[in-house]
C-alpha positions as a Markdown table, in Angstrom:
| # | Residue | x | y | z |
|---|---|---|---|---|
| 1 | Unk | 0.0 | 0.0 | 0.0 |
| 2 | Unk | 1.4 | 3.1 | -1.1 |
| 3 | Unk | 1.2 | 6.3 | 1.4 |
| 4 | Unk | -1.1 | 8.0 | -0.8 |
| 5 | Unk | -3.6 | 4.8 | 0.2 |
| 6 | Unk | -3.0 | 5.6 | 3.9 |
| 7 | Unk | -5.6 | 7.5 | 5.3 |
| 8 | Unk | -5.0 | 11.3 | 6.6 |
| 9 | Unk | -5.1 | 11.0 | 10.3 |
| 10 | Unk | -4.2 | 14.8 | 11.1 |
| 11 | Unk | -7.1 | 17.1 | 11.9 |
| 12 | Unk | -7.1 | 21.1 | 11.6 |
| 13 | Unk | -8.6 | 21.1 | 15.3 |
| 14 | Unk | -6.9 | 20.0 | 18.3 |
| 15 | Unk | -8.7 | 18.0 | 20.4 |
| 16 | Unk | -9.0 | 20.6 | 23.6 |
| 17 | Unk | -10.6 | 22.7 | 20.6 |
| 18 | Unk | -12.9 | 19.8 | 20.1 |
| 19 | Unk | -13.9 | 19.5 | 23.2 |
| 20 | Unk | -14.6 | 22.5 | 23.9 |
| 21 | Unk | -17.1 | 22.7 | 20.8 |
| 22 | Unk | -18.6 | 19.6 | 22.7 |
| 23 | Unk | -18.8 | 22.0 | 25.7 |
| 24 | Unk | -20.0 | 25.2 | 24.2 |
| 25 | Unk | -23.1 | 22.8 | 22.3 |
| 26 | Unk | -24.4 | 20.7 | 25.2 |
| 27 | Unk | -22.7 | 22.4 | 28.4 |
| 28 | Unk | -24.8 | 19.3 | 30.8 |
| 29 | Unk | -22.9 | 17.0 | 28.8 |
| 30 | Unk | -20.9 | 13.8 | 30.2 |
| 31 | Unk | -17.4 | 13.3 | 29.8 |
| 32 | Unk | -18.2 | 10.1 | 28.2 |
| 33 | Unk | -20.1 | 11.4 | 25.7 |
| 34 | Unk | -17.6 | 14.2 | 24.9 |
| 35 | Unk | -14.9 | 11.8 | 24.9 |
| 36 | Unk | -17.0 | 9.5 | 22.2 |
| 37 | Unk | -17.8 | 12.4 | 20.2 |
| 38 | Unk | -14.3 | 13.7 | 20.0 |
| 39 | Unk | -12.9 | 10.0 | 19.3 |
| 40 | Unk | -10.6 | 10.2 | 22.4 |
| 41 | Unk | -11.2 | 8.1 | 26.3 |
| 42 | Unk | -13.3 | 9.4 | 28.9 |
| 43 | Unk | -9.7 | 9.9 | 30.7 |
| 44 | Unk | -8.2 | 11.9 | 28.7 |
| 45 | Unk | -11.8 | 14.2 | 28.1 |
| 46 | Unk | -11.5 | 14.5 | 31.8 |
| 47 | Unk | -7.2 | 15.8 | 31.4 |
| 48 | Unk | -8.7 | 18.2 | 29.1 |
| 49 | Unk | -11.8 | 19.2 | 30.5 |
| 50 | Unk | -9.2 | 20.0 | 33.2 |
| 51 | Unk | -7.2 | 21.9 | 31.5 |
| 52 | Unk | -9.8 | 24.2 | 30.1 |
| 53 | Unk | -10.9 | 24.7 | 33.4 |
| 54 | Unk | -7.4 | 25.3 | 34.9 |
| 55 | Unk | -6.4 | 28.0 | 32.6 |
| 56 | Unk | -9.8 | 30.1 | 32.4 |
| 57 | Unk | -12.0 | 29.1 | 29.2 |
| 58 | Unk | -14.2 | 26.9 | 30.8 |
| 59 | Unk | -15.8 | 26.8 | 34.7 |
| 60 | Unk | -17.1 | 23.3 | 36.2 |
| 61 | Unk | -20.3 | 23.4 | 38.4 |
| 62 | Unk | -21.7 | 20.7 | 40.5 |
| 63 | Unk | -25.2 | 20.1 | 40.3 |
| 64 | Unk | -26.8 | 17.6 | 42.0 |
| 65 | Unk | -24.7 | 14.3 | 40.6 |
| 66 | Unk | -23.9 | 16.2 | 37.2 |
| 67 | Unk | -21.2 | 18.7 | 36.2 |
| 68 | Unk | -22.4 | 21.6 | 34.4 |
| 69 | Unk | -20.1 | 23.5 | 32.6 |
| 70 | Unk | -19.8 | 27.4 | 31.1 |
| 71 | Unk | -17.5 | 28.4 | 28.5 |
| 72 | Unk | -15.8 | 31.8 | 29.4 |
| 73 | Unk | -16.1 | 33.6 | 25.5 |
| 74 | Unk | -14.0 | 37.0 | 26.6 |
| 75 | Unk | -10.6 | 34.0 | 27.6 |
| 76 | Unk | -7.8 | 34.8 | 25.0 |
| 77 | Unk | -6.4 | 32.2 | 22.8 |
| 78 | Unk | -2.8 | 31.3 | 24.3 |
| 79 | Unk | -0.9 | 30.8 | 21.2 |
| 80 | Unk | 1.0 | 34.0 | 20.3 |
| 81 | Unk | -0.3 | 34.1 | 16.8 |
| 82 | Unk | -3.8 | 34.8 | 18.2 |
| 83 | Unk | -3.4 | 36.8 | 21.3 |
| 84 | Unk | -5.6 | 39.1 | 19.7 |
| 85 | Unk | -8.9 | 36.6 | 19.4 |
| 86 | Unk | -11.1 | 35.2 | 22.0 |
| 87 | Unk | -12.3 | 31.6 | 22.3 |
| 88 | Unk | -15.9 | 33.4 | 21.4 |
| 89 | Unk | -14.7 | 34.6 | 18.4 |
| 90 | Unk | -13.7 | 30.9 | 17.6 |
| 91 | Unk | -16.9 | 29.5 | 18.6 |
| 92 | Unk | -18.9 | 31.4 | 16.4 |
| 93 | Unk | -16.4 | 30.8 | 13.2 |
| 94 | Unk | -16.8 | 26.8 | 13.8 |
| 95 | Unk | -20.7 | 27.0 | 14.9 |
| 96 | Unk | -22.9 | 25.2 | 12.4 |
| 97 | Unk | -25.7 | 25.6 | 13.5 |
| 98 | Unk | -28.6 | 27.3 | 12.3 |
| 99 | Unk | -30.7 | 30.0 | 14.1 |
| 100 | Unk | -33.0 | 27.4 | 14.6 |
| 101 | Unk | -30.4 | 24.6 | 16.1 |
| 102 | Unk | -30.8 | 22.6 | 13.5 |
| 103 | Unk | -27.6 | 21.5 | 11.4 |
| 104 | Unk | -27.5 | 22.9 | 7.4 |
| 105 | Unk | -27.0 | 20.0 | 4.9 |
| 106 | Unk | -24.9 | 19.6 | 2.3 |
């Protein structure tokens, strides 16, 4: 099999961004179903979750036996090349939803 057969296993989102998106849709989700939606174990969705939480774009809330989560839109991006943008900025540019929640089709 040549390496043009191989499949293309990169992605132009990393997977904190992706899990974030999983955040900012359904913020009562579980970890499990964030972590089966982004293709990645429960584990590391929790590392992650963690780090968002750590460093200001997300907040965790207990409620009852559930987490509830809240993604901070004014928290800058931390690579240098995008200082300048906030994680709402990026949320709306990947959003494709509708007005209406539902999702366009091709």
């Amino acid at each position: 099999m040549s390496s043009d057969d191989q499949p293309k296993r990169w992605t132009f989102l990393t997977n904190h961004t992706q899990v974030l998106l999983c955040i900012a849709r359904d913020p009562e989700a579980r970890l499990r179903d964030v972590a089966a939606a982004v293709g990645i174990t429960e584990r590391a969705a929790q590392r992650i979750v963690s780090d968002l939480v750590e460093d200001g774009f997300v907040t965790r809330e207990r409620k009852g036996r559930r987490n509830h989560y809240a993604v901070n839109p004014e928290a800058h991006m931390r690579h240098p090349a995008q200082l300048d943008y906030q994680i709402g900025e990026l949320l709306q540019l990947l959003e494709l939803h509708t007005a209406d929640g539902a999702r366009p089709t091709d």
